[in-house]
C-alpha positions as MATLAB code, in Angstrom:
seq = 'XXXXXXXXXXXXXXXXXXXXXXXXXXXXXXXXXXXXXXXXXXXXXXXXXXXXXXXXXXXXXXXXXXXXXXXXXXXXXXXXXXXXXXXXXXXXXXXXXXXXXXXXXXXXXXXXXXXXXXXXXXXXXXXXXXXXXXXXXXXXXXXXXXXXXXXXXXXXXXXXXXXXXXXXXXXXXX';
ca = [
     -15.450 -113.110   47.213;
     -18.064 -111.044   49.417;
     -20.663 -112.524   47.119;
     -19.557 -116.292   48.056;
     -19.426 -115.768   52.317;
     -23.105 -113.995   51.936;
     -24.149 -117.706   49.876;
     -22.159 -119.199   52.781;
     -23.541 -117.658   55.930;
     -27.257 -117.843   54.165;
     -26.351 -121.625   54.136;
     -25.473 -121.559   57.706;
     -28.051 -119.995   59.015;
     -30.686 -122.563   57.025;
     -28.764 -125.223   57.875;
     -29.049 -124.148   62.004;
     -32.282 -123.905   61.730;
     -33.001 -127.973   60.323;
     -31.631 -130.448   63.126;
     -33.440 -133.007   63.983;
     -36.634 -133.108   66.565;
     -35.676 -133.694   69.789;
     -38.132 -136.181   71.479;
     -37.868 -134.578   74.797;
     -38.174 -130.914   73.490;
     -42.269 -130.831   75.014;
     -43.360 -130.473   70.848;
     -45.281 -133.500   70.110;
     -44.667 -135.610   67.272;
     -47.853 -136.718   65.432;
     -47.730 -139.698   63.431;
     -48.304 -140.363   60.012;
     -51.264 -142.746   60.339;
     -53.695 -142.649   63.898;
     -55.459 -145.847   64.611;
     -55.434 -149.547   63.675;
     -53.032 -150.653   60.955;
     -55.738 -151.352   58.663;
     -59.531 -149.851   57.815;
     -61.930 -151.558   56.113;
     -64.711 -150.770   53.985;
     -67.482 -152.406   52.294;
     -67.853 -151.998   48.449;
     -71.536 -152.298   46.870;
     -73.507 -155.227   47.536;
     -73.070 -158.320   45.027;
     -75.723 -158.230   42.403;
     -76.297 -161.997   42.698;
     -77.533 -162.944   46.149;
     -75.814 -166.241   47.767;
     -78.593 -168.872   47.906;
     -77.641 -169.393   51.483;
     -79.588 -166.623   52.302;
     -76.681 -164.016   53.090;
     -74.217 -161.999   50.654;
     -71.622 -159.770   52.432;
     -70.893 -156.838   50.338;
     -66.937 -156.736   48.632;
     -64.703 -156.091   51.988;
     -61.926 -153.869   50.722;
     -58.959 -152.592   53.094;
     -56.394 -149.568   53.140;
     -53.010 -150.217   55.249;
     -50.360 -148.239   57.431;
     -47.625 -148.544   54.843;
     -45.403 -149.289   57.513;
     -47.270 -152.169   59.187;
     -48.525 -153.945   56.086;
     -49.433 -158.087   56.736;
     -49.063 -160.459   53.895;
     -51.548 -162.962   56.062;
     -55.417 -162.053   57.787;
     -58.061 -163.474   59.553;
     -61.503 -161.956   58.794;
     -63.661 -161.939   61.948;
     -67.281 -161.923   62.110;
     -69.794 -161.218   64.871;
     -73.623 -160.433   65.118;
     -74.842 -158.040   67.280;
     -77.500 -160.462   69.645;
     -78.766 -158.271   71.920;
     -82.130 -158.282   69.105;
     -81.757 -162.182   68.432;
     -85.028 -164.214   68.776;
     -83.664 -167.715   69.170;
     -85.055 -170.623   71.757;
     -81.425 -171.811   71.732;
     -78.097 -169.426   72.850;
     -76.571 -167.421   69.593;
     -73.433 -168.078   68.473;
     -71.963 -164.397   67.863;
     -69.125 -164.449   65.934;
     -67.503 -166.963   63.274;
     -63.856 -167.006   62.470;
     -62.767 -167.447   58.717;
     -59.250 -169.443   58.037;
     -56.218 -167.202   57.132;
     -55.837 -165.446   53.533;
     -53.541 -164.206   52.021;
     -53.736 -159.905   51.520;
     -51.469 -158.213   49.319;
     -50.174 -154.330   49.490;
     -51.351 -151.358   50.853;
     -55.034 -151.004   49.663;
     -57.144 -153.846   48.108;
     -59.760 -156.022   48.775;
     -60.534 -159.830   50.025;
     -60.873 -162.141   47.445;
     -64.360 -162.586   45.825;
     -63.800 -166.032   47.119;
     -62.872 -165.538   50.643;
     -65.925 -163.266   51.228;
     -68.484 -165.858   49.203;
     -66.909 -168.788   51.609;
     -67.573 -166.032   54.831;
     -70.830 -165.435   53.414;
     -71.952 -169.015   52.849;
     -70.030 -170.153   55.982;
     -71.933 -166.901   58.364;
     -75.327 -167.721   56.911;
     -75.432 -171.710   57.714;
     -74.609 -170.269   61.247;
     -77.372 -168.226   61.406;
     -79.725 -170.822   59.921;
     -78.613 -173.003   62.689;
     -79.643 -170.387   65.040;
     -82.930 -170.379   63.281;
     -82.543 -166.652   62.673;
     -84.080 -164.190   60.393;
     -84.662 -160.551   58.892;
     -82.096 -158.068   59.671;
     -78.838 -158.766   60.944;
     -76.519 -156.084   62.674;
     -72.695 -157.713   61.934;
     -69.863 -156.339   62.452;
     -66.119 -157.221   60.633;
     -62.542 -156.971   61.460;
     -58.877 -157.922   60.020;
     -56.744 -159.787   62.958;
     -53.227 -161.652   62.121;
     -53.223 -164.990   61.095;
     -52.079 -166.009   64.182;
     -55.621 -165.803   65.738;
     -56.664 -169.962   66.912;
     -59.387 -171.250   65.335;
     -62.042 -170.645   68.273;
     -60.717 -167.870   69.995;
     -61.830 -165.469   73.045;
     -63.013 -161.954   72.443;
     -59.608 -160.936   74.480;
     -57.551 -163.224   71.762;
     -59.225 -161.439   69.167;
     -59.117 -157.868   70.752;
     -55.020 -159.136   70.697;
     -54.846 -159.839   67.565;
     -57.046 -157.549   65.817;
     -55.648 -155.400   62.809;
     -58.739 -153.213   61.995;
     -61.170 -151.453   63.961;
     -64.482 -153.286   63.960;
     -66.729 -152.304   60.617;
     -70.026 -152.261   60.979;
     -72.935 -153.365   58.256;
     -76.513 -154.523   58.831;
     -77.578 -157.210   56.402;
     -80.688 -158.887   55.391;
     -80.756 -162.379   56.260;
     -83.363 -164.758   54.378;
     -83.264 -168.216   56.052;
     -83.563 -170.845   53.343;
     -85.016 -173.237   55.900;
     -89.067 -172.566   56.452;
     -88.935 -174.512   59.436;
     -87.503 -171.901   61.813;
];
């Protein structure tokens, strides 16, 4: 009998000591994940180059497993500040909606040949060459088709990723 109240007070007494955090108790709370729902990285270069002149390295992604999308917008922009062009840049080009599956992962092989080709015609229009400071972000499917940095700042999922890139402009005319 004395052996089952000592079990029962010990019980007690851990018990007291687990209730639930009180949000106005002054300790703070820190979350799980800190930042953007998603962060990207970029995988090694492909070992075929794109004949357009530009290959963007495999884009791969980890999620907040609580705020995972099943729908993304890739995002690209070039740093012009370095630009040599007669003609005003274009900075950024917006890829259609793909689909994104799970937690961790990557864009299809695909999608980032498409962004690749699609990035590099832009910069050939620009008449642009030699190294090429871009930068990459997620944002929800949602985004319009030619949006404002402020839409995109919105929307975005990811922090922006940076990667400089060697462009080779397949037109000698420039």
């Amino acid at each position: 009998m004395k052996t089952g109240m000592v079990v029962m007070f010990a019980a007690l007494v851990l018990l007291a000591g687990c209730k639930s955090q009180d949000p106005n108790s002054g300790i703070p709370i820190t979350p799980k994940w800190k930042g953007a729902p998603y962060r990207l990285s970029f995988g090694a270069a492909p070992a075929k180059a794109n004949p357009a002149g530009l290959t963007l390295p495999a884009i791969k992604f980890v999620a907040n497993p609580e705020m995972v999308e099943s729908r993304a917008v890739l995002v690209i922009k070039i740093d012009t500040s370095e630009a040599k062009a007669k003609t005003p840049v274009y900075d950024k080009i917006v890829m259609a909606a793909t689909d994104i599956h799970g937690a961790d992962g990557a864009l299809s092989d695909d999608y980032v040949n498409l962004a690749s080709t699609d990035f590099a015609k832009m910069l050939a229009s620009d008449c642009l060459k030699g190294k090429v400071k871009v930068l990459v972000a997620l944002t929800r499917s949602s985004l319009p088709s030619n949006p404002t940095d402020d839409q995109i700042n919105a929307k975005r999922l990811s922090d922006w990723t940076p990667v400089e890139l060697d462009f080779k402009n397949p037109h000698p005319k420039c």
